[in-house]
Residue, then its C-alpha position, 0 to 999 in steps of 0.5 A: x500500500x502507498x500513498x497517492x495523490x493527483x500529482x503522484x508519479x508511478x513506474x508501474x503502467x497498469x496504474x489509472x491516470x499514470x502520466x506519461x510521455x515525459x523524461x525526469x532528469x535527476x540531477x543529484x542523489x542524497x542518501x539518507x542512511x538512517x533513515x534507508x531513504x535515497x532522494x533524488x534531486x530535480x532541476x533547481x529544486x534545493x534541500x533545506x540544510x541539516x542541523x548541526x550535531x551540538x545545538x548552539x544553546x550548548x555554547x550560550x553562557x546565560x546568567x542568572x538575569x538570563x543574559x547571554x553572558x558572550x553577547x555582552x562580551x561581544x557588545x563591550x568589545x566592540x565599543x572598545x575598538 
């Protein structure tokens, strides 16, 4: 069983409404091995990126008024040059 809407594509011919008399040129192949799922890329058609391994929150360094303690750094050394 697969899910199909009216813009599926289907490689098997018996299938009603089956477009055909057209050619998909796959331009690249991602491989998404924990998943198991091989995606294939169209034309100009974009990914949207990954996360990274380490959150950001992991390297913010908040207070205990709950201010990012590395933007204030950040803030009084740019005031300084």
């Amino acid at each position: 069983m697969y899910g199909k809407t009216q813009k599926s594509l289907s490689d098997k011919e018996s299938v009603v409404g089956r477009p055909s008399g057209f050619v998909i040129n796959v331009r690249e192949f991602e491989f998404a091995a924990g998943a198991g799922f091989i995606i294939p890329i169209l034309g100009d058609m974009m990914r949207m990126p990954g996360l990274p391994a380490i959150p950001a929150s992991e390297h913010m360094d908040i207070d205990a008024q709950g201010q990012n303690k590395r933007i204030e750094l950040i803030n009084v050394l740019v005031k300084h040059v």
